[in-house]
C-alpha positions as CSV (number, residue, x, y, z in Angstrom):
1,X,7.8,-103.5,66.6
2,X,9.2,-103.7,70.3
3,X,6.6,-107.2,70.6
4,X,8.7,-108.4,68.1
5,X,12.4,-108.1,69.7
6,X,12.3,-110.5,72.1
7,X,10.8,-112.9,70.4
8,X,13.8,-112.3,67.4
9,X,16.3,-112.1,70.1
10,X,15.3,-115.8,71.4
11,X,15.4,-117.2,67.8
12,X,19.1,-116.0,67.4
13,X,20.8,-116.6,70.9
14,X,20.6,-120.7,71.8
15,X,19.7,-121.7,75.1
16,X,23.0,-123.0,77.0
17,X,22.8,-126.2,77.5
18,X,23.7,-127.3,81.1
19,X,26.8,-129.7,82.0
20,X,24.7,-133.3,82.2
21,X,23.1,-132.2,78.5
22,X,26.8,-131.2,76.7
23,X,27.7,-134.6,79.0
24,X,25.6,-136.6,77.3
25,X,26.1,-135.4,73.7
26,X,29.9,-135.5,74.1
27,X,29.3,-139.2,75.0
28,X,27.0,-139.7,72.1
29,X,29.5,-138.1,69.7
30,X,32.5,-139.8,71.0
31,X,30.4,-143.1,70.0
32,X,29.9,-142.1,65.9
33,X,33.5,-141.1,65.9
34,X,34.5,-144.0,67.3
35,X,32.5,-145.9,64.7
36,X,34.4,-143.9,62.0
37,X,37.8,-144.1,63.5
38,X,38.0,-148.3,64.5
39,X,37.0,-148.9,60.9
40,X,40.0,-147.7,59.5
41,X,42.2,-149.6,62.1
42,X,40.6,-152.8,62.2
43,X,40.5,-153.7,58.1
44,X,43.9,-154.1,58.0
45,X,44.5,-157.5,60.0
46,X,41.8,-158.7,58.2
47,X,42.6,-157.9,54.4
48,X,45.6,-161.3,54.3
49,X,42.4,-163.5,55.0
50,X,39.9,-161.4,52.7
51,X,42.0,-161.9,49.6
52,X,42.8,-165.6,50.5
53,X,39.1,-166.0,50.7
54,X,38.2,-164.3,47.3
55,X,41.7,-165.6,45.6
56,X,42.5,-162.1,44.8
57,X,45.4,-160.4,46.1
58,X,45.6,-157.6,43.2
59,X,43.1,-155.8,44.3
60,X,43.1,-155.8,47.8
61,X,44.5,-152.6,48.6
62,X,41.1,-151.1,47.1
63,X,39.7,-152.1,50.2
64,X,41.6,-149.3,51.9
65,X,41.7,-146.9,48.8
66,X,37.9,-147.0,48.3
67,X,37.1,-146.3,51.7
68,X,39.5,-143.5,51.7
69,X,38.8,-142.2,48.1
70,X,34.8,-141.7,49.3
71,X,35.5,-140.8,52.8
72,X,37.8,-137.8,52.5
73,X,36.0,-135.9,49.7
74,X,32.6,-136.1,51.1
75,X,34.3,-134.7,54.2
76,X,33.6,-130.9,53.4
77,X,30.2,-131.6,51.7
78,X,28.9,-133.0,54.9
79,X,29.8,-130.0,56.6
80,X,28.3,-127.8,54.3
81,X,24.5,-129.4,54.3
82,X,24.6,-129.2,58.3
83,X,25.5,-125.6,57.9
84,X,22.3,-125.4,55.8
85,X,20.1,-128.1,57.3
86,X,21.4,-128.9,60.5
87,X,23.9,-131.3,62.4
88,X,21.2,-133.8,63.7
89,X,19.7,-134.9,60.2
90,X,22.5,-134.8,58.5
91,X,24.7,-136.9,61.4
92,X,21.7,-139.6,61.5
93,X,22.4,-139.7,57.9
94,X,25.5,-140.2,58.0
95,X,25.7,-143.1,60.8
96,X,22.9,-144.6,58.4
97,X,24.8,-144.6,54.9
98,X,27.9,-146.0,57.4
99,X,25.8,-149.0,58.8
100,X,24.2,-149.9,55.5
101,X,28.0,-149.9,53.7
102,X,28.9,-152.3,56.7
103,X,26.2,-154.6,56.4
104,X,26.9,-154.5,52.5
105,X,30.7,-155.6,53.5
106,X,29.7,-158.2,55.8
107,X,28.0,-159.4,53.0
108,X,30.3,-159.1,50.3
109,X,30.4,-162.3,48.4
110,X,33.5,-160.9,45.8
111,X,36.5,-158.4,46.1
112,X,34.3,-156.1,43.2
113,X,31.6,-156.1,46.1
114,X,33.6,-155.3,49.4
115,X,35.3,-152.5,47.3
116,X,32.2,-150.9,46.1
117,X,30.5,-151.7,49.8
118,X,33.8,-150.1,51.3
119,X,33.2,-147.0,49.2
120,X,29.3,-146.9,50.2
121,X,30.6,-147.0,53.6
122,X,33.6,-144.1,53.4
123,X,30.6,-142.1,51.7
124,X,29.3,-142.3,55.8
125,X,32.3,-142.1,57.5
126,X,33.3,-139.1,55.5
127,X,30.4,-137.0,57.5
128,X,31.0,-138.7,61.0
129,X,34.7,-137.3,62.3
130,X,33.9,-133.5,61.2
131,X,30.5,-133.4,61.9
132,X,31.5,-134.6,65.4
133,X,33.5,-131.8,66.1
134,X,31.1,-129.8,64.6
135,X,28.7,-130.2,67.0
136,X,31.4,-130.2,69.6
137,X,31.9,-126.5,68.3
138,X,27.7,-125.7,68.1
139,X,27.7,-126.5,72.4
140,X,31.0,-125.6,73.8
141,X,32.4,-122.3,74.0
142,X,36.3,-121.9,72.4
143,X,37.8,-120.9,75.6
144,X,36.1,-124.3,77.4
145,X,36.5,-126.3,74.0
146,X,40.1,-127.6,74.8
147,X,38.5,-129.8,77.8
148,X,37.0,-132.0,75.2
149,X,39.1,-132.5,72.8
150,X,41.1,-134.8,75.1
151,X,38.3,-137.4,74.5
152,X,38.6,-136.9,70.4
153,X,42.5,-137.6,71.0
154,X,41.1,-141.1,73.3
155,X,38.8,-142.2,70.5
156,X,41.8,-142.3,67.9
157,X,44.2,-143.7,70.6
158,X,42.2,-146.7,71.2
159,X,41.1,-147.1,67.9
160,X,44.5,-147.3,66.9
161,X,46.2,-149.6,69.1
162,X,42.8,-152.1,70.0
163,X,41.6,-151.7,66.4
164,X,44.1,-154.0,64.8
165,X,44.0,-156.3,68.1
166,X,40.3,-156.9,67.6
167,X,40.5,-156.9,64.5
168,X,43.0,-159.7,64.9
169,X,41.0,-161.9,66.8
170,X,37.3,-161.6,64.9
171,X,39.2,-162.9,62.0
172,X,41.4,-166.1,63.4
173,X,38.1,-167.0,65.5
174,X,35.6,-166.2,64.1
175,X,35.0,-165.0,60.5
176,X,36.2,-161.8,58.9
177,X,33.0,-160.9,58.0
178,X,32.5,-159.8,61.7
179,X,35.2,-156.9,61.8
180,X,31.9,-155.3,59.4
181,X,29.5,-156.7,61.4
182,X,30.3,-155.2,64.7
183,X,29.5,-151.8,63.2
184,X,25.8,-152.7,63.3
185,X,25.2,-153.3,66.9
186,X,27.4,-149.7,67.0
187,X,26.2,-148.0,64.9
188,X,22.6,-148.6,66.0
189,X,23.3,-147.8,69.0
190,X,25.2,-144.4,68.0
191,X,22.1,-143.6,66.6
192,X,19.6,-144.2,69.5
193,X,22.0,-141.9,71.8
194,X,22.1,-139.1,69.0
195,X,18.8,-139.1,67.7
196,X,17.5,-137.9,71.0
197,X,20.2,-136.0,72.6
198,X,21.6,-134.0,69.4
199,X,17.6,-132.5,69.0
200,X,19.5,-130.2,72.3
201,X,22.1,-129.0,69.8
202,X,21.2,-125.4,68.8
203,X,20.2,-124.5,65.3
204,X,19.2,-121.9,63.3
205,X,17.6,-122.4,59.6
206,X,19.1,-120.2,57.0
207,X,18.2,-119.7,53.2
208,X,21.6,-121.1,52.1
209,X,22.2,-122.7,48.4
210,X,24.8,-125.7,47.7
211,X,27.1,-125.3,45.1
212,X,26.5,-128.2,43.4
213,X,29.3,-127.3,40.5
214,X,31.8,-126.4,43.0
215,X,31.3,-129.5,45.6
216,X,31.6,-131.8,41.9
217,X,34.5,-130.0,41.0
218,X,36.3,-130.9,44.6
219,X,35.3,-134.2,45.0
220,X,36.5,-134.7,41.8
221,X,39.8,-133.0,41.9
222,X,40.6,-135.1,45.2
223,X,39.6,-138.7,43.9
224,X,41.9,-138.1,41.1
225,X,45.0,-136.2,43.0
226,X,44.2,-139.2,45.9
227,X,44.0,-142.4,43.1
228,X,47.5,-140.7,41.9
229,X,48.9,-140.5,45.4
230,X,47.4,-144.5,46.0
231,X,48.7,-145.7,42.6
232,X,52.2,-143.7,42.5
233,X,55.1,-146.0,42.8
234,X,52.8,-149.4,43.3
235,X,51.3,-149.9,40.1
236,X,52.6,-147.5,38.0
237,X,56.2,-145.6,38.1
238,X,56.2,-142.2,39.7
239,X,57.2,-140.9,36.6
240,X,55.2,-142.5,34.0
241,X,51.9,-141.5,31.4
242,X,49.3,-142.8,34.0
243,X,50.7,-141.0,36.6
244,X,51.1,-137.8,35.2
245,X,48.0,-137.6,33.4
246,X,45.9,-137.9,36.7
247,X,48.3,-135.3,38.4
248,X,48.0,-133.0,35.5
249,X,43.9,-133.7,35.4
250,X,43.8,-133.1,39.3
251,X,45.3,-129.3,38.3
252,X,42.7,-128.5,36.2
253,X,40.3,-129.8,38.5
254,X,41.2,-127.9,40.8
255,X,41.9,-124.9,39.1
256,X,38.3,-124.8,37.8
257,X,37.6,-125.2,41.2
258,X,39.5,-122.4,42.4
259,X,37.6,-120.3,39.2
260,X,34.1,-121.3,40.4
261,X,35.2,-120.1,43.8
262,X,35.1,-116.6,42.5
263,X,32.4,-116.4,40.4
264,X,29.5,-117.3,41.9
265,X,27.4,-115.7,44.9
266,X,27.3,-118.2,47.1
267,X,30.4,-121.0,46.9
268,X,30.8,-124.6,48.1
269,X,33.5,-123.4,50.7
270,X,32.9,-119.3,51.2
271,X,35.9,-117.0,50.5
272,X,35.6,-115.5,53.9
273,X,36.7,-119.1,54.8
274,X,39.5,-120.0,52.9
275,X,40.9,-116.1,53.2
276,X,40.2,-115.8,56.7
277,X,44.6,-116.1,57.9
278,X,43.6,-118.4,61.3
279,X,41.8,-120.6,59.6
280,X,44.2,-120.8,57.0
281,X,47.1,-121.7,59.2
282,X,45.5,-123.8,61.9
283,X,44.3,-125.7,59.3
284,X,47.3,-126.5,57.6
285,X,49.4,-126.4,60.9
286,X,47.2,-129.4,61.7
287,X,47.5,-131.0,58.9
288,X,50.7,-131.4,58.9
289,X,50.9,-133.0,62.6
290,X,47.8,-135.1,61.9
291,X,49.9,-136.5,58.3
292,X,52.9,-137.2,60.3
293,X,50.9,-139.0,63.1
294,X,49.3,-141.2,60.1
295,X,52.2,-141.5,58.5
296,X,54.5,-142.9,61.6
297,X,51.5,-145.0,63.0
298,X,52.0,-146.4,59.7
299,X,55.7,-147.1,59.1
300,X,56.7,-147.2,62.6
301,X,55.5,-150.8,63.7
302,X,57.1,-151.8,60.3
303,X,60.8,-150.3,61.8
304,X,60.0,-152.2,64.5
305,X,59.9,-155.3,63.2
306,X,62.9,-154.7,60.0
307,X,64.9,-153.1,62.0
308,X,65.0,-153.5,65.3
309,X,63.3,-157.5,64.6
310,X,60.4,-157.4,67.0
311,X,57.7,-159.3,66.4
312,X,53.9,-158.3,64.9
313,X,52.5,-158.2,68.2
314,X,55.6,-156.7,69.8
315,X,55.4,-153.8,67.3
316,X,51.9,-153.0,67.8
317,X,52.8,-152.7,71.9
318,X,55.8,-150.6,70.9
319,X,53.5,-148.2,68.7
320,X,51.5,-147.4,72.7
321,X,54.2,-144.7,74.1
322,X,53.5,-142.6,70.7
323,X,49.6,-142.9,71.0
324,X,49.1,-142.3,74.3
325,X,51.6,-139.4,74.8
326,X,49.6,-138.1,72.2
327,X,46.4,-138.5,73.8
328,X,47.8,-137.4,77.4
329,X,49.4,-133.9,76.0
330,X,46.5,-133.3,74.0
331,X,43.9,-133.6,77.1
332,X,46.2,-131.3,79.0
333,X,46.8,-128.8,76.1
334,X,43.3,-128.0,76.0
335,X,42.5,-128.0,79.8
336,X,45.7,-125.5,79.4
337,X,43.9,-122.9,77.1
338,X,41.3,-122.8,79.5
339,X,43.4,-121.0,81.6
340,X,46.3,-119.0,79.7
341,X,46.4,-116.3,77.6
342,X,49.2,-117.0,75.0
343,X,48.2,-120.8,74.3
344,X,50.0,-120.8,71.1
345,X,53.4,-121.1,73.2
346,X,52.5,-124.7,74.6
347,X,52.4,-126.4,70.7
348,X,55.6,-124.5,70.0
349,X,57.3,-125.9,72.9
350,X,55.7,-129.1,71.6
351,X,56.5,-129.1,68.4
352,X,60.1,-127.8,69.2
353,X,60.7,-131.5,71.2
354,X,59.3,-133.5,68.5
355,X,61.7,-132.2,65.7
356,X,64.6,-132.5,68.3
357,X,63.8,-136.2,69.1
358,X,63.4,-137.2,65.1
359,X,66.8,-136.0,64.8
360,X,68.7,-138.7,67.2
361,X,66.2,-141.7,65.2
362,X,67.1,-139.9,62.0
363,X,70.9,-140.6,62.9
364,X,71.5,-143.4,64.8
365,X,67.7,-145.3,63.6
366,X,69.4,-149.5,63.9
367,X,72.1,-149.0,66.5
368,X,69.9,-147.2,69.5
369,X,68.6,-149.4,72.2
370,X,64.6,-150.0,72.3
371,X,64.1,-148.2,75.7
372,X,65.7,-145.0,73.9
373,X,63.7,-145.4,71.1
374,X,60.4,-146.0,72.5
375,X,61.4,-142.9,74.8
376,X,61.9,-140.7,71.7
377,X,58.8,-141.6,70.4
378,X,57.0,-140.9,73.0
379,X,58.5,-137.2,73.0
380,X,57.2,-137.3,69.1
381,X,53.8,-138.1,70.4
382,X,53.7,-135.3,73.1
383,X,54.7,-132.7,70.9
384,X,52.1,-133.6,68.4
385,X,49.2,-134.0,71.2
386,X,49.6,-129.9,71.9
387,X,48.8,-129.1,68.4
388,X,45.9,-130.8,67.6
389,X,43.2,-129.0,70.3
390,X,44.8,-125.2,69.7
391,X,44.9,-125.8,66.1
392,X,41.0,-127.0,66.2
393,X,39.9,-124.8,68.5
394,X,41.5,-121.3,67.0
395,X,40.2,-122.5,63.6
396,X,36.2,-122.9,65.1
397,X,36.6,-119.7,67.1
398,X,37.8,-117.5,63.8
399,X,34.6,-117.8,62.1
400,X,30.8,-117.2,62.9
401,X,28.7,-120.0,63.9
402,X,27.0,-120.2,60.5
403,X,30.4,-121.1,59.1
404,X,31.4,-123.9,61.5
405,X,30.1,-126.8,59.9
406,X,32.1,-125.7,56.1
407,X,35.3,-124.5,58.2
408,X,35.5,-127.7,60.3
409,X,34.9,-129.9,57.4
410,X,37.4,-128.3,55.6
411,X,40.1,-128.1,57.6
412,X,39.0,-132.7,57.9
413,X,39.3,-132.7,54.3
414,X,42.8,-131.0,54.2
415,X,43.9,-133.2,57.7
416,X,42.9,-136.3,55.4
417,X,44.3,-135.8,52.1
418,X,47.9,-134.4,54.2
419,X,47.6,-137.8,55.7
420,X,47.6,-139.7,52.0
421,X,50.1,-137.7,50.6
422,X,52.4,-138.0,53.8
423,X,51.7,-141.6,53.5
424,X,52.8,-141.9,49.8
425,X,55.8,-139.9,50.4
426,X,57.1,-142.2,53.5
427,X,56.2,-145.0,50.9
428,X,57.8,-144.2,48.2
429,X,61.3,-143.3,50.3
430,X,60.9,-146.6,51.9
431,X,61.0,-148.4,48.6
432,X,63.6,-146.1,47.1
433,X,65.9,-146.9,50.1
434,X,65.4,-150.2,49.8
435,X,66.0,-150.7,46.2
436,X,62.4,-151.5,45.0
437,X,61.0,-151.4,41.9
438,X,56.9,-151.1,40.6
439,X,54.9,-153.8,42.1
440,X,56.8,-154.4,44.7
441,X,56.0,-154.4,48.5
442,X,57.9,-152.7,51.7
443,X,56.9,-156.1,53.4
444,X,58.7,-158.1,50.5
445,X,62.1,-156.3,50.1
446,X,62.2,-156.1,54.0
447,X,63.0,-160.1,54.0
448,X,65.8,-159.8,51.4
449,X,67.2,-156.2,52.6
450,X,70.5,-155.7,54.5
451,X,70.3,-154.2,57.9
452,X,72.4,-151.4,57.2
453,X,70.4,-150.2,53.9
454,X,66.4,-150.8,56.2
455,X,68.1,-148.4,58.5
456,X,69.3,-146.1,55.4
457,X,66.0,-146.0,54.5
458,X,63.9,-145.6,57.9
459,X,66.7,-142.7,58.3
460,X,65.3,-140.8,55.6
461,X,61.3,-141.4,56.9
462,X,62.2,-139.4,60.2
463,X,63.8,-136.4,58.7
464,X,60.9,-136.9,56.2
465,X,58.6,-136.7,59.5
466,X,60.8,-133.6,61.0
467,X,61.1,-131.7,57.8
468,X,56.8,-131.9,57.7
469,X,56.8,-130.6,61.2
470,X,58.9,-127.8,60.6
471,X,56.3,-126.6,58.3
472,X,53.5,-127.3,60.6
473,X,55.3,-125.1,63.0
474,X,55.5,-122.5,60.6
475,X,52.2,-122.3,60.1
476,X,51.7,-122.2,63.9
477,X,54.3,-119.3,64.2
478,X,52.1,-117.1,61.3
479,X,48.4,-118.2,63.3
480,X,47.0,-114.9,65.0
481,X,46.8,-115.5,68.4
482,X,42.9,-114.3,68.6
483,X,41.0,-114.0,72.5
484,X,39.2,-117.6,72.9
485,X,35.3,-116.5,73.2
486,X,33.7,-117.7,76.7
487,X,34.3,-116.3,79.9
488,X,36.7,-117.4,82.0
489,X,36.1,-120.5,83.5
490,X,35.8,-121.0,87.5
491,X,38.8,-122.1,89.2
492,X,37.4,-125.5,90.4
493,X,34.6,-128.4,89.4
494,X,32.9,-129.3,86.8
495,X,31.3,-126.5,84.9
496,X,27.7,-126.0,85.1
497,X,26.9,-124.9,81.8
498,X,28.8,-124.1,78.2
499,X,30.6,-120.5,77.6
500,X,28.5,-117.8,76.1
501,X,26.9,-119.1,72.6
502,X,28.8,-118.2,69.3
503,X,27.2,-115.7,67.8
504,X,25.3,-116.9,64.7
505,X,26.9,-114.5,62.7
């Protein structure tokens, strides 16, 4: 029985990886996030021209909805099968599923086509943001964790501001087929670097069983409660039959959901899970940031240019101070946790200054200069920055490595569908303020509102934006404060290998 130890012990503790191996799967992860997150910026210069093209305007915001519908309830499922059959098959599937939905856009020949090629492709990039951090998790000890998340925060920034700018230029010069096609010289190549380098990542098989009634059950409840959230207020009246009827279905949904979570052995996302209180509140802590980041990086360019009349291209410039702030802050929050004890206090701080700079654009939103404004924002963007690595990294270091995969791609799911429902509430005060009916678009009422009722309206989106905060710090405030796992790091160059492995269980 002593023969046997060893060799037991060897199967259960990984080998740690040393810096030049985590190096290179950082680098190859960075890539299949940044396939997932440029997708969602660089549609939407291009959908004008796609429903010119296919003479159909009605249905063009299906090309955002489908993708989004698909991509946020696989999120969790693809967290679950690499808890059971590991992150590297189950990340090369994902990339694959994304690159064949591209190609299938690329090729699109009808609006019925791109939407159900957009929805093939969500069903990829559902699996590529939370199994990325993930595997992030499977390498890195919590405590040296934070380091990396900076480069997560890059891959969104520049998403987010060159997305739409090359998005704009594949479609005036050359076709807008190509804002698809680009994904396939990507996305091959995300594959190449993480075929070889994620076989490095350390896994353990386990005799796990997936809920097959449970993961229906949540996809389902989310497609509906997201269609509602998509449809509210655009084609149908907040309160009307439709509306209602796919709210009220949602609730069941998830409500049989919420049943099948307690009666079977083994459920889609475990109890120990959702119960577990720091995985509850880091979760929804950074949710809340990640809706209101959404949300602004949505309606903010479009106060730029109703408001304070700058131009398309000036507003995407202006939208820079808020993304990188946000990058910068959370780079040097995570370097932070490294090093202190009580890392909760640096997101407090953060979120403290965020909510005190929404209140001046809140006030004052059409009569302050753009220098102040662009200075506020940029406040907004730091405070949100120091959330997103501690609210991550406490979440992954709460539960045992088995769990990562389910925990991560939960707390994706729950970051995604905050995002819509932020979105949809921002929306829908928007076109209150500005007097609009069903059917009608922000864009469309902007050209025939007043100055003083666009700045009635934008008033209400920031305290809309503060008031969501305030809850996310809230559920920051109630997060236990747990020791990061790892050792301390040295006090100077680049580490030489990851913390001590999570244990598996």
């Amino acid at each position: 029985m002593s023969s046997r130890q060893p060799k037991a012990k060897t199967e259960t503790a990984p080998r740690a990886l040393t810096h030049p191996e985590i190096k290179a799967i950082v680098i190859g992860i960075m890539l299949t996030m940044f396939l997932g997150a440029l997708d969602q910026t660089i549609v939407a210069t291009a959908l004008p021209t796609i429903g010119r093209q296919f003479n159909n305007l009605n249905d063009l915001s299906w090309v955002v909805t489908a993708y989004l519908l698909t991509g946020t309830a696989s999120t969790p499922l693809y967290g679950k099968l690499s808890d059971i059959y590991g992150r590297r098959g189950i990340m090369l599937l994902a990339i694959g599923i994304f690159v064949i939905g591209s190609v299938a856009c690329a090729m699109a020949t009808s609006m019925t086509w791109l939407i159900f090629a957009r929805a093939l492709q969500g069903l990829g990039g559902g699996g590529l943001m939370a199994l990325a951090q993930t595997i992030i998790a499977d390498i890195i000890s919590p405590r040296e964790r934070g380091r990396y998340q900076g480069y997560i925060s890059a891959v969104f920034a520049v998403s987010s501001v060159g997305g739409p700018v090359l998005g704009g230029f594949l479609t005036e010069h050359l076709n807008w087929s190509f804002i698809f096609w680009i994904n396939l010289p990507l996305g091959l190549a995300a594959l190449g670097m993480t075929s070889s380098v994620l076989r490095l990542v350390p896994y353990t098989p386990r005799k796990h069983r997936l809920d097959v009634i449970g993961a229906v059950l949540m996809i389902s409840a989310s497609v509906v409660l997201l269609l509602a959230l998509s449809w509210g207020g655009r084609h149908y009246d907040w309160i009307s039959a439709p509306i209602g009827a796919m709210l009220l279905s949602s609730a069941i949904l998830w409500g049989l959901f919420a049943w099948r979570l307690v009666s079977t052995p083994e459920p889609f996302l475990p109890l120990t899970v959702l119960g577990n209180p720091v995985v509850r509140c880091a979760a929804l802590a950074g949710a809340c940031c990640m809706g209101t980041l959404v949300g602004m990086t949505i309606f903010v360019p479009l106060f730029f240019e109703v408001v304070l009349h700058l131009s398309a291209s000036q507003s995407g410039m202006a939208l820079i101070p808020l993304m990188s702030a946000t990058v910068v802050f959370s780079t040097i929050t995570g370097r932070l946790m490294m090093h202190t004890e009580h890392y909760k206090r640096v997101p407090l701080i953060g979120l403290t200054t965020a909510i005190v700079a929404l209140v001046p654009l809140s006030i004052w939103p059409g009569s302050m200069p753009i220098v102040l404004v662009l200075v506020l924002l940029t406040v907004v963007g730091a405070g949100l920055g120091t959330v997103f690595p501690v609210s991550t990294v406490c979440l992954q270091n709460a539960v045992s490595r088995s769990q990562m995969g389910v925990a991560t791609g939960a707390a994706n799911f729950f970051r995604a569908l905050f995002s819509a429902l932020i979105v949809a509430v921002l929306g829908a005060i928007v076109l209150g303020g500005l007097g609009g009916v069903t059917g009608m678009s922000v864009e469309m009422l902007a050209r025939s509102a007043s100055a003083s009722e666009l700045s009635y309206a934008f008033r209400f989106v920031f305290l809309a934006c503060a008031l969501v905060l305030t809850f996310g710090m809230a559920f920051l405030i109630g997060m236990e404060e747990r020791p990061l796992k790892g050792p301390t790091p040295p006090s100077g160059g680049a580490p030489t290998a990851p913390a001590t492995p999570i244990p598996s269980a």
